[in-house]
N, C-alpha and C positions, 0 to 999 in steps of 0.2 A: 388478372388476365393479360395485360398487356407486359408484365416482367416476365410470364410467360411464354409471351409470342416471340418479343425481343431476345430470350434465349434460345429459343428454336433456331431464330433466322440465325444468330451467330454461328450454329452448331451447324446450321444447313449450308452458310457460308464458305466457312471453314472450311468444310467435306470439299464443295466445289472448287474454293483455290489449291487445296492440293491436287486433286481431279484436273482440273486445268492446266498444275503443273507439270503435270505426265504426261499429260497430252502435249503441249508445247514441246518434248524434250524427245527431240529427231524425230520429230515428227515426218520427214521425208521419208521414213522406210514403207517400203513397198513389201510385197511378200516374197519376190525373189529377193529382194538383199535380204530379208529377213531368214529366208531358205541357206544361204549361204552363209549367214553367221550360226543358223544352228547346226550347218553340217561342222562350221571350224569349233563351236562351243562346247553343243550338247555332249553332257558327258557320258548318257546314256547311248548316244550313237556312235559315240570314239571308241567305247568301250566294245561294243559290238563289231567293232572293224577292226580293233586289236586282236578281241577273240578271232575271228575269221581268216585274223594275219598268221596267226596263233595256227590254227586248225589249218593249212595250207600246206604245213610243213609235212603234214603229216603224208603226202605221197611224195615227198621227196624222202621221209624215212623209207615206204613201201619200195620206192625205188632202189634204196640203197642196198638192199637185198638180193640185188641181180647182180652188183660191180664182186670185182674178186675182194678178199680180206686179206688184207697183208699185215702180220704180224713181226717184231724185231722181238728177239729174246736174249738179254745176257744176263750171264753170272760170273761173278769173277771175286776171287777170295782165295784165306789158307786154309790147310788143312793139317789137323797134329791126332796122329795112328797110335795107338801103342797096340804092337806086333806080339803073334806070341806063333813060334812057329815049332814044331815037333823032327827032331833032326836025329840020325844017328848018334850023335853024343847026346841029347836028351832035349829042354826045352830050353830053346834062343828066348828071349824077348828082345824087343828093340823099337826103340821110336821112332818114326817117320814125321819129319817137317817137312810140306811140299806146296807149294800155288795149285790154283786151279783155276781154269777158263772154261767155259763154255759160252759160245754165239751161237744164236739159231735167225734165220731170217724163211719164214713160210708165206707161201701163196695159198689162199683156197678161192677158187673158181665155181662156182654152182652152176650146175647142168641140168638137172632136172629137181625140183623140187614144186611138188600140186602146191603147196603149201603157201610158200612166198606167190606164186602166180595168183592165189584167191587172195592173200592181201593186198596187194597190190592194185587188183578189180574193184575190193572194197573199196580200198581208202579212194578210188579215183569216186565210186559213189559219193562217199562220204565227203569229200571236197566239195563236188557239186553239191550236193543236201546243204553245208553251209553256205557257197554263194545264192543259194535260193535265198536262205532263211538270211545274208546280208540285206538281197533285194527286198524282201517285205519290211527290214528293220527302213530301211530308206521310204519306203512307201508310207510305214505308220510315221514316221518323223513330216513328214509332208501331210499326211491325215491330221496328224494332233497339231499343227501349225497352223491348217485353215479352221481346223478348230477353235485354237486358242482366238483366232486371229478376230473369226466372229461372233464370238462369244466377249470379247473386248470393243468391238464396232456396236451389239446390240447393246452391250452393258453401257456407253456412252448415247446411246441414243437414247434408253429409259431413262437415263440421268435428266434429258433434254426436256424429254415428255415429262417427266415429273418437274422441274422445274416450270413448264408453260403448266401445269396445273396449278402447280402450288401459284404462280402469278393471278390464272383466273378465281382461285378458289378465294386469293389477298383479296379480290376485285369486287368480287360477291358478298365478302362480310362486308368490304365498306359500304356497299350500295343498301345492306340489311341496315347497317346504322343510319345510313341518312337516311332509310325510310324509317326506320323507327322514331330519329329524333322528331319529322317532320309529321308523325302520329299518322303513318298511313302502312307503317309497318308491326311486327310485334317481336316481343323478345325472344319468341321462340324462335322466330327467323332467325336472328344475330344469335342464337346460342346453337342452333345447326350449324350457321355458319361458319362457325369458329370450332366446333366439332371437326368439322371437314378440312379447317385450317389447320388442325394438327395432327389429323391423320396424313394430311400430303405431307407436312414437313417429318414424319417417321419416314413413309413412305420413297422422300430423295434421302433420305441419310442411307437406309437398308439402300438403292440403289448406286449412290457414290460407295458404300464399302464395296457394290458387289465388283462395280467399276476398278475399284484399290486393289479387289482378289483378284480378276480376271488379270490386269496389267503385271502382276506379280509373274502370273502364268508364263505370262509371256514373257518374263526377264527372266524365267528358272531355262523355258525351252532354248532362248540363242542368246542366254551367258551374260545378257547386257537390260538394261533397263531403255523401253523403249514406250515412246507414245505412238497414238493413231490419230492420222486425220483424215480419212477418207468419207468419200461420198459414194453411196452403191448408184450404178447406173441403175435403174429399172429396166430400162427398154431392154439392157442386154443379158438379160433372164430368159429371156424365146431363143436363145443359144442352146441353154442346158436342155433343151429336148431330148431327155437320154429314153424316154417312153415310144419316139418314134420307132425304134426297132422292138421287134418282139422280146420279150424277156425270156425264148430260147435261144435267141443270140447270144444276150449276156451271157448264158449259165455255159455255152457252147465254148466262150470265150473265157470262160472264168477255166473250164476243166482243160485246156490246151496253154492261159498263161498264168494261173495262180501260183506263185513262188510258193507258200507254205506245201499245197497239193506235188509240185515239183520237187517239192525238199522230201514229204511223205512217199514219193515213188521212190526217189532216190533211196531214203532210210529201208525201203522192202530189197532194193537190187543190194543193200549193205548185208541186211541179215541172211540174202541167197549164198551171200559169198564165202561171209561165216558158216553154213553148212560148209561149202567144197571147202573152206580151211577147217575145218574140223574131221570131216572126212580125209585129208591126207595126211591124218596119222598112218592110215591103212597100206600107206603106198611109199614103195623106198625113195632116197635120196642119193642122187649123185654129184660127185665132187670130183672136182681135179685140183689136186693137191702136188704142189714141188714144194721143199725147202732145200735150205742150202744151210749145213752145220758146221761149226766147229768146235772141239773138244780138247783138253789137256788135263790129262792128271784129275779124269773126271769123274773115279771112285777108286776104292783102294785095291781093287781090280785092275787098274788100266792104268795104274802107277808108271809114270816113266814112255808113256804110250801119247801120241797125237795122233787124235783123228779129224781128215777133212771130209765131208760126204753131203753128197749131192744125189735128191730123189725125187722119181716124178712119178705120181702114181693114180690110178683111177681109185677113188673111194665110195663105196656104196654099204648102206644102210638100209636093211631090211627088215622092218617093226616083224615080232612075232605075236606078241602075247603081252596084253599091258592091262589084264585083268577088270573088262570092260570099262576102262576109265575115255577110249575113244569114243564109241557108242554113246557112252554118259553123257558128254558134249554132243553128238550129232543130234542125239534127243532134245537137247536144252535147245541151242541152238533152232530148231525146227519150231520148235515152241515161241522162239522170239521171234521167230520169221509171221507167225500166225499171229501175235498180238500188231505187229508192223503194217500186218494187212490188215485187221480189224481196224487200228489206229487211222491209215489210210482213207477207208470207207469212212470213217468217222468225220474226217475234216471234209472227205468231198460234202456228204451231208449238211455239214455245218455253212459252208459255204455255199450251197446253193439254198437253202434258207438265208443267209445273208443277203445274198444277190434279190431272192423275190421280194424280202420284208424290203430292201431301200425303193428297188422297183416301184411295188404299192404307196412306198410313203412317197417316193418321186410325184405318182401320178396325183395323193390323195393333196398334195400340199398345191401343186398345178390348179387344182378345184379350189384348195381354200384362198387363195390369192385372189382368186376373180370374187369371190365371197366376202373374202375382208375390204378388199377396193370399194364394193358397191356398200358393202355396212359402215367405213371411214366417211363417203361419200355423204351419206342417209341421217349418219349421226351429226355431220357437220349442219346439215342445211336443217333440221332439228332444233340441234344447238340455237341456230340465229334464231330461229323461230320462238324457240321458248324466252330468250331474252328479251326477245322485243316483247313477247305477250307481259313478261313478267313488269316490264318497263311500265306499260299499259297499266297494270291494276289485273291484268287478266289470268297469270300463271304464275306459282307459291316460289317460295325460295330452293323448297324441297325440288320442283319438279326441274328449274333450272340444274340446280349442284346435281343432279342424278343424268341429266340431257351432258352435262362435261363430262362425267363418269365415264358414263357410254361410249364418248367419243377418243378421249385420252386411251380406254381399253379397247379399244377398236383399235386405234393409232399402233397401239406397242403390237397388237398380236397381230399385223400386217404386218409392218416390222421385222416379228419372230417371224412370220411365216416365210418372206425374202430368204432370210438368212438359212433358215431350215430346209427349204428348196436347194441351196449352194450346198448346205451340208452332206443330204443326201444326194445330191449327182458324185461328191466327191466317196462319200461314202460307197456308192454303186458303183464305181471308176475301183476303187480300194476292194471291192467283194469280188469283182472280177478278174484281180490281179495287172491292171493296168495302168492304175494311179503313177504318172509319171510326171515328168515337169514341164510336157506340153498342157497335163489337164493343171495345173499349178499355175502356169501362163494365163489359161483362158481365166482362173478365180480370178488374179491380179489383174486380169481389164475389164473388170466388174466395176474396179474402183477406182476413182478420181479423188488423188490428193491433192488437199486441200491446200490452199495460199496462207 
């Protein structure tokens, strides 16, 4: 039994000085420098500001549609004829060795075309649709950071609570042995006892990995390995009152600033546009075209000929007959217009279910806090109680180890509940489209690092 305990604690040790090592190691970070290393690290949000760099371009193409096209054209080379010419004395042949030039330099000017004007409309939608969908990638990058962040805060606090059990739970077998040796105790006592001593010592190991996974989290999110030492304020939780306002404000606030809903409006003004460019098959095009040419020896016609020529001319184009391949498109086309609007509807939906489900857990979590306090409270002064009885002769080892039980899980799930309060206001801040780095501000004066 004891080569047994003595391996535990090694094992339980261990877990903790690594644990501790993580933690020690810049421990100064805050959630703003940590915000700011994941904007220069995360490779997931570089990547998403490259595409978006990327996708930008695309109305300076639509643009370039309007500017004239100036084209340069040469050819220059020989040329070798064999002649066969029909003459009064019968048939000539003769060879022809001769150069040949031709330069051309053309302007085209576009004057009317539906076609480039509905691209153009597009692609300015389609721009916008991506800085929307930049903005919520900046938004969840902020989401998943006070995620990681208190899911790394809680994972070291059950490290803590497990370790002050596993201390009471050491404290309680010894007390079972010396009542045993002193014959006022019995072995069943000290074989619970020691039961319960190596259920806590699983129990911190499972909680130092869960501590190793969470910290991991947070060196994949800003690129760098980082520890926590923060203290959550309590008091300053009567801040996140985000239930004061009616949760038709949020949803109000959610369909006026939610970036995804912004991107899904914009992706419906993209597919309207695609009709009108689909539809100007239907419709001619005009151009105004000059070039300026020149020619030598520039077929075996014009042998021995230079020509210079200069033209300037209106050019128009008038679709007749393209064997319903226009219509084919204007169909399609209409067809993705409609799935754009269903898609639309779809996310507003999504999101206002988002908004009420954090809403309700906003409010339900508000209740459980005042409910854990008074059950932390209840199970504390319990705790003494049953110890002193048991001290006494008056109350079993069982009901002791079950009265720490109580209180240690009381302990963690106030705990959880803090942290889950913070979650969901940022979470309701994130459904509503507003999650920015003033509500990122308020998380980070929640907490007081540590010396």
């Amino acid at each position: 039994m004891r080569m047994r305990m003595g391996y535990g604690w090694l094992l339980a040790v261990s877990l903790m000085g690594v644990s501790g090592a993580c933690t020690a190691l810049q421990a100064d970070e805050d959630l703003n420098s940590l915000y700011q290393l994941a904007l220069t690290n995360n490779a997931d949000y570089r990547a998403a500001l490259a595409n978006t760099e990327a996708e930008r371009e695309e109305l300076s193409k639509a643009r370039a549609l309007f500017y004239p096209k100036v084209q340069l054209g040469m050819t220059k080379g020989r040329g070798n004829t064999d002649r066969t010419t029909q003459t009064t004395l019968g048939v000539v042949n003769s060879e022809l060795d001769y150069s040949l030039e031709n330069y051309s330099l053309s302007v085209k000017q576009p004057l009317f075309n539906r076609e480039t004007m509905a691209i153009y409309s597009g692609a300015k939608s389609y721009v916008s649709a991506q800085e929307s969908l930049l903005a919520q990638e900046n938004a969840k990058l902020i989401l998943k950071l006070v995620s990681v962040y208190l899911e790394t805060l809680y994972a070291q606090d059950r490290v803590n609570v497990q370790q002050r059990k596993l201390d009471a739970v050491s404290q309680q077998l010894r007390q079972a042995e010396q009542r045993y040796a002193r014959g006022s105790g019995t072995v069943v006592e000290v074989s619970e006892a020691q039961s319960n001593l190596d259920v806590a010592k699983v129990e911190h190991i499972q909680a130092s990995n869960d501590l190793l996974s969470s910290q991991q989290s947070l060196q994949i999110l800003t690129g760098a390995p980082h520890g926590l030492a923060a203290t959550l304020l309590v008091d300053g939780l009567r801040g996140l009152n985000a239930t004061a306002q009616p949760v038709d404000q949020w949803l109000a606030l959610a369909r006026q600033q939610h970036p995804e809903l912004a991107a899904a409006y914009q992706n419906v003004e993209v597919a309207k546009k695609d009709i009108e460019k689909k539809q100007a098959g239907h419709y001619p095009t005009l151009d105004l075209v000059g070039m300026r040419s020149y020619s030598q020896n520039d077929s075996n016609n014009t042998l021995g000929s230079r020509f210079d020529t200069t033209t300037i001319a209106l050019q128009m184009n008038v679709p007749l007959f393209a064997g319903g391949y226009v219509n084919a498109n204007v169909r399609q086309s209409a067809s993705r217009l409609t799935a754009s609007e269903e898609s639309m509807t779809a996310k507003s939906r999504e999101i206002e279910f988002n908004v009420r489900k954090y809403y309700q857990s906003l409010q339900a979590q508000q209740q459980s806090i005042t409910a854990y306090q008074q059950a932390v409270q209840s199970a504390s002064v319990a705790l003494d109680g049953t110890q002193k009885g048991f001290l006494a002769g008056f109350k079993t080892n069982h009901e002791v180890l079950d009265a720490q039980q109580k209180l240690f899980t009381n302990q963690l799930s106030l705990t959880k509940a803090y942290y889950s309060l913070i979650s969901d206001w940022v979470n309701l801040q994130f459904s509503s489209g507003v999650l920015s780095l003033e509500a990122l501000n308020r998380v980070s004066q929640l907490f007081v690092l540590k010396q």
